[in-house]
Backbone bond lengths (Angstrom), bond angles and torsions (degrees), N, CA, C in turn:
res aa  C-N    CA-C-N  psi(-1)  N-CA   C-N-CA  omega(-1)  CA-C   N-CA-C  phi
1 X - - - 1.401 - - 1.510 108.16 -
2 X 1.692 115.30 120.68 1.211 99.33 -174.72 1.752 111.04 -76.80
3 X 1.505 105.95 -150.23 1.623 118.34 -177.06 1.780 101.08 -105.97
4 X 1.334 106.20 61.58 1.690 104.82 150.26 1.025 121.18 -88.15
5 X 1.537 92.54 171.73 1.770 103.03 -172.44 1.030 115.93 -48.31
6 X 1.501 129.40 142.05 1.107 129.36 -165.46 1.686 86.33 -102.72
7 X 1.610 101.29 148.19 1.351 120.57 164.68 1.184 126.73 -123.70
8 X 1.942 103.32 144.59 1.537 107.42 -173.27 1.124 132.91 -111.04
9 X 1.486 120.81 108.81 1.457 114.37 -155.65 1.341 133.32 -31.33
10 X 1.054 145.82 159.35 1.506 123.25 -126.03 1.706 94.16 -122.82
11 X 1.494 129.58 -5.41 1.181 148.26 143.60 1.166 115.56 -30.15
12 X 1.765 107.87 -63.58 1.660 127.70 175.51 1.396 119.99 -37.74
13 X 1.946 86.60 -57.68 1.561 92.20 -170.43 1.541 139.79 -85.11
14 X 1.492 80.59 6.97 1.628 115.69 179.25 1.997 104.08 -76.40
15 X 1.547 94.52 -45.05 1.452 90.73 -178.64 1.426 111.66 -109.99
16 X 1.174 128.17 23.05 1.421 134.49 135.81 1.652 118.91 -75.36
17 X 1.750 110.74 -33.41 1.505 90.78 159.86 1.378 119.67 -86.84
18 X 1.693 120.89 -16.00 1.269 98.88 -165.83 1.862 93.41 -69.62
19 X 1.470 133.56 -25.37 1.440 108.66 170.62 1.023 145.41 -46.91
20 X 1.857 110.93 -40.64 1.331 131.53 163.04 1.341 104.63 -61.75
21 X 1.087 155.13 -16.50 1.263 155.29 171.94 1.880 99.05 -61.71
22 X 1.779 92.71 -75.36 1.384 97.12 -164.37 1.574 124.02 -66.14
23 X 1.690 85.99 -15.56 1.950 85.17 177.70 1.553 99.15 -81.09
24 X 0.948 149.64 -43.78 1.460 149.51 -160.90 2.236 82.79 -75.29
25 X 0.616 105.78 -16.57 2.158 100.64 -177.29 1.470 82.44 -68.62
26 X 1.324 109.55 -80.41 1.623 121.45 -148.68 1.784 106.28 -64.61
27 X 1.028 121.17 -21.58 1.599 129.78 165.07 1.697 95.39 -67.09
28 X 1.201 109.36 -82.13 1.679 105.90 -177.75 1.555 98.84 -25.97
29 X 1.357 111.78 -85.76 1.666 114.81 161.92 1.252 128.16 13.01
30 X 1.473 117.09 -92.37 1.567 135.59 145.83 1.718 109.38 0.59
31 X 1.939 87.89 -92.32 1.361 93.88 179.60 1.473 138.42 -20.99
32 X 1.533 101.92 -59.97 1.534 131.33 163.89 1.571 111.56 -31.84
33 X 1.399 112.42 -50.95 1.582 101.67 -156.34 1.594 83.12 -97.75
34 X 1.019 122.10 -45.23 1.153 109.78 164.95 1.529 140.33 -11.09
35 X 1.146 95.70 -68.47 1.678 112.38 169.32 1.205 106.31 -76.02
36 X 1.209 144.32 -12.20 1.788 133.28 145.03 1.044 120.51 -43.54
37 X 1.616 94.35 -64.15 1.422 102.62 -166.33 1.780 115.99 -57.50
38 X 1.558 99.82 -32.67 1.383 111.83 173.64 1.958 118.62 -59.93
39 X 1.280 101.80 -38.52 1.410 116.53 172.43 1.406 121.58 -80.48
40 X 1.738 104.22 -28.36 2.091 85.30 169.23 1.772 107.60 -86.54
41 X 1.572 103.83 -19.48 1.306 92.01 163.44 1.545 144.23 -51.95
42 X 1.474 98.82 -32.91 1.544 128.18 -174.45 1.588 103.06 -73.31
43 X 1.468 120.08 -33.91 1.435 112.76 161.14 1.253 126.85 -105.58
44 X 0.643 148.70 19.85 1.015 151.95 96.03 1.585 127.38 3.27
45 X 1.447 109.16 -72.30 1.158 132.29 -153.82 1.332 84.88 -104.69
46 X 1.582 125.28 4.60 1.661 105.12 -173.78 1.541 84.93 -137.14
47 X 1.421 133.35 0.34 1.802 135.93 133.68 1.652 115.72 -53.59
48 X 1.381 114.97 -61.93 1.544 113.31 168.28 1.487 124.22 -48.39
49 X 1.526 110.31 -37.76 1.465 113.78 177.83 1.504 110.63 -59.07
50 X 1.204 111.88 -51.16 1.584 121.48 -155.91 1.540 89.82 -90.75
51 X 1.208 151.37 -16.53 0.862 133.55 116.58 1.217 144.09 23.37
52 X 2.095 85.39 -114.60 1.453 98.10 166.26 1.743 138.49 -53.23
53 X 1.520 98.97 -31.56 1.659 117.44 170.71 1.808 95.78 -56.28
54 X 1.195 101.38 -81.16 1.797 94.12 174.87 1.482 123.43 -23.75
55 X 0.952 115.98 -34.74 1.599 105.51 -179.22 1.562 120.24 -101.48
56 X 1.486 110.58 -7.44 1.227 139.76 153.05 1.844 106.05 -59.22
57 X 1.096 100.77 -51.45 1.349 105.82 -171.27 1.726 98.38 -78.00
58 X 0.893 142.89 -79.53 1.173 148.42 177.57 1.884 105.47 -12.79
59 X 1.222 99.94 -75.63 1.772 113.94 172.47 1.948 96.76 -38.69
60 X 1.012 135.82 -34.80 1.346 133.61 -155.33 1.128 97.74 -88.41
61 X 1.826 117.56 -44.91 1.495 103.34 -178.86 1.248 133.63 -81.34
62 X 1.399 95.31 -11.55 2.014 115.41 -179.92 1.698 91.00 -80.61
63 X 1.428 132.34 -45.64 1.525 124.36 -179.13 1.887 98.06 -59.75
64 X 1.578 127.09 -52.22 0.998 99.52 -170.53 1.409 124.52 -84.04
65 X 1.200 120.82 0.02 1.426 143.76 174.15 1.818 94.71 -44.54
66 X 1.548 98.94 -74.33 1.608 112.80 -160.85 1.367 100.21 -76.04
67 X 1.852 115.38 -8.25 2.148 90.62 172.82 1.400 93.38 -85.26
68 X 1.241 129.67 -19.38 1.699 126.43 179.89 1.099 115.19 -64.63
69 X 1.451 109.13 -40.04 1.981 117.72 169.73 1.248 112.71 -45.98
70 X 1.736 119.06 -53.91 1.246 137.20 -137.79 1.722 90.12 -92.99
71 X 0.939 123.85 -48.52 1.615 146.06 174.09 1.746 93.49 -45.50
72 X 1.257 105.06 -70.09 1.741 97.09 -176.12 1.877 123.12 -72.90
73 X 1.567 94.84 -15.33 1.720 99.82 164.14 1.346 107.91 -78.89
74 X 1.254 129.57 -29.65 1.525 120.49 169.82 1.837 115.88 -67.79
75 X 1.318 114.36 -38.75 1.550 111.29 -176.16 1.199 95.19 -75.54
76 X 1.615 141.37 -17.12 1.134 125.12 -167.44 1.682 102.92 -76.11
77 X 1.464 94.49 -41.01 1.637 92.14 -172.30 1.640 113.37 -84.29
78 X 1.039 104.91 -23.35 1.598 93.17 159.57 1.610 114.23 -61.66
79 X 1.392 130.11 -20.75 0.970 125.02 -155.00 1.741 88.88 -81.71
80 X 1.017 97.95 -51.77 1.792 119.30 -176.25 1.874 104.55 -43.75
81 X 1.344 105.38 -51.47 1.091 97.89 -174.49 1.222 100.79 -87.86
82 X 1.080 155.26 22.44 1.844 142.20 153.97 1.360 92.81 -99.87
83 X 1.206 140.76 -22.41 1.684 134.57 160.83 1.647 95.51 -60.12
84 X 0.973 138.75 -75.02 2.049 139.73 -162.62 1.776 89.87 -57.21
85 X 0.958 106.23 -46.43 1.228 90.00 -152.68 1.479 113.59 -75.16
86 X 1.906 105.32 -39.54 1.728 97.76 175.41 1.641 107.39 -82.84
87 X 1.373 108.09 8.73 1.555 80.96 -169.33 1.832 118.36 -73.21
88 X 1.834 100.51 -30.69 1.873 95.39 177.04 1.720 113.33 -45.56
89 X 1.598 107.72 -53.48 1.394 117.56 174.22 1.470 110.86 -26.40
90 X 1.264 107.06 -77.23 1.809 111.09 -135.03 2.044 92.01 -136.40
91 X 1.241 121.22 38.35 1.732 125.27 -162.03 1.267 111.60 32.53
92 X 1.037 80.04 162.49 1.781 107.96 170.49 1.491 122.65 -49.63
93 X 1.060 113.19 -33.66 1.476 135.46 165.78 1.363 118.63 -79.44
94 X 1.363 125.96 -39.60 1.596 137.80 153.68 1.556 110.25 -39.84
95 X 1.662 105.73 -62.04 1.517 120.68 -153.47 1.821 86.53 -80.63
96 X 1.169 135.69 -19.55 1.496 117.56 162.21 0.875 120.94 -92.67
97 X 1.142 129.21 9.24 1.665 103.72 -176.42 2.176 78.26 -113.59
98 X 1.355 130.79 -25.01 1.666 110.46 -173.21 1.654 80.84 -82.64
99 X 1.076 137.55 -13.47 1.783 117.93 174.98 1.563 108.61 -80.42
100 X 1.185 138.12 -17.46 1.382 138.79 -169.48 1.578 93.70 -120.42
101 X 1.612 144.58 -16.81 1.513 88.48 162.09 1.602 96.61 -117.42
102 X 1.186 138.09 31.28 1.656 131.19 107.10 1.341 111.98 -10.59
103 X 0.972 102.74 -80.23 1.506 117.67 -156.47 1.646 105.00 -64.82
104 X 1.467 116.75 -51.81 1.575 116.27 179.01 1.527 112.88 -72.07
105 X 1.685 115.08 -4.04 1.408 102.35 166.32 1.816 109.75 -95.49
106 X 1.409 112.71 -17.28 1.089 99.34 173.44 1.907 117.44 -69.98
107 X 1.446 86.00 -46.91 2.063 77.23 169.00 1.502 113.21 -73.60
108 X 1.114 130.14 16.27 1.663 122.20 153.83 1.082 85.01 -79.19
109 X 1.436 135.29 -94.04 1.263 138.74 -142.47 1.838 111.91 -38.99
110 X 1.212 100.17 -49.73 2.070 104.08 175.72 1.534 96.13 -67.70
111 X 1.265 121.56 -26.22 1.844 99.25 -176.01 1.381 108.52 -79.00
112 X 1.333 120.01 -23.11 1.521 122.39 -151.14 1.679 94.66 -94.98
113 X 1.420 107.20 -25.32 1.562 116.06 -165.35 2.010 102.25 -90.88
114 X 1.416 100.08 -33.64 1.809 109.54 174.11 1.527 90.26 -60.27
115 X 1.346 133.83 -55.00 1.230 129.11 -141.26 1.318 97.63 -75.52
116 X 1.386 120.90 -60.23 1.435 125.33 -170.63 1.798 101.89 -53.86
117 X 1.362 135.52 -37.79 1.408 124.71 163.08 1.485 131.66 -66.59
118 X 1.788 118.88 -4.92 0.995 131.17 164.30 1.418 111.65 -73.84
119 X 1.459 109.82 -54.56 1.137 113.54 165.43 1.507 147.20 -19.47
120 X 1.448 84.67 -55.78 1.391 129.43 166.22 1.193 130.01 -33.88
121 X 1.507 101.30 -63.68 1.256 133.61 155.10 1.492 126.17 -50.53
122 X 1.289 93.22 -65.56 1.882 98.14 174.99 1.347 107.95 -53.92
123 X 1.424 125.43 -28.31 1.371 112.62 175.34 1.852 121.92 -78.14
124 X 1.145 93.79 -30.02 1.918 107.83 171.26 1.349 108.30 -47.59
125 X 1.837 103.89 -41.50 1.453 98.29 -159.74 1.428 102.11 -105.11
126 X 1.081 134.65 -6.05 1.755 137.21 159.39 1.754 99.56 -42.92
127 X 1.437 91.15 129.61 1.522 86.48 146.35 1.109 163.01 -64.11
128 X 1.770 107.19 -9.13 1.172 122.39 179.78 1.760 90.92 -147.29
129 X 1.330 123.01 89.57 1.336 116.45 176.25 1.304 108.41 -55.21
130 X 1.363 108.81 156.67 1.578 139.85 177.68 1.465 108.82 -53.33
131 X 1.337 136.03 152.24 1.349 124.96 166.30 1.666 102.06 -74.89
132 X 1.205 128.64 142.10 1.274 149.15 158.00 1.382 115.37 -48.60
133 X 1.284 134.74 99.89 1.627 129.53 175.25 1.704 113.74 -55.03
């Protein structure tokens, strides 16, 4: 008898695939919970983030809250003192009315200057901006 291929009863090779069958199951398997476990991890860790940013954020608006306070307690008292101070000059009645339209020409100037950057904008985001004068 020479040296041919040797053959394996076909019983064998029946339960050599049914292994390869079941090991490639429990790998699929694996994989599977795997990537759960990888995904409740991922929120998890992306619940704590948004989170922590949130309360980050919160602290930011209460800090800029009180420099906005502090910002309008300072114009107030400047306001006060350009009342004492122009009033010997030009009265009391003088020194308010050049302290109040001061003041209403400076918010022309920020309204007129917001607007023209709104503008601005609305034209960026047009689809076919405006020609430029």
């Amino acid at each position: 008898m020479g040296a041919g291929p040797s053959r394996v009863p076909e019983d064998h090779q029946d339960q050599g695939d049914e292994q390869d069958i079941g090991t490639l199951v429990e790998d699929l398997t694996a994989i599977v919970e795997d990537g759960r476990t990888y995904l409740d991890a991922e929120l998890q860790f992306q619940k704590s983030r948004a989170g922590y940013i949130g309360g980050l954020l919160g602290k930011s608006a209460g800090l800029g809250a009180g420099a906005a306070l502090c910002v309008l307690l300072a114009l107030i008292a400047l306001t006060l003192g350009l009342l004492l101070g122009l009033a010997p000059l030009i009265t009391i009645w003088g020194a308010t009315a050049v302290v109040v339209i001061a003041w209403l020409v400076l918010a022309a100037v920020c309204g007129l200057s917001a607007r023209r950057k709104v503008r601005a904008v609305q034209q960026a985001m047009a689809k076919r901006p405006r020609e430029q004068a």
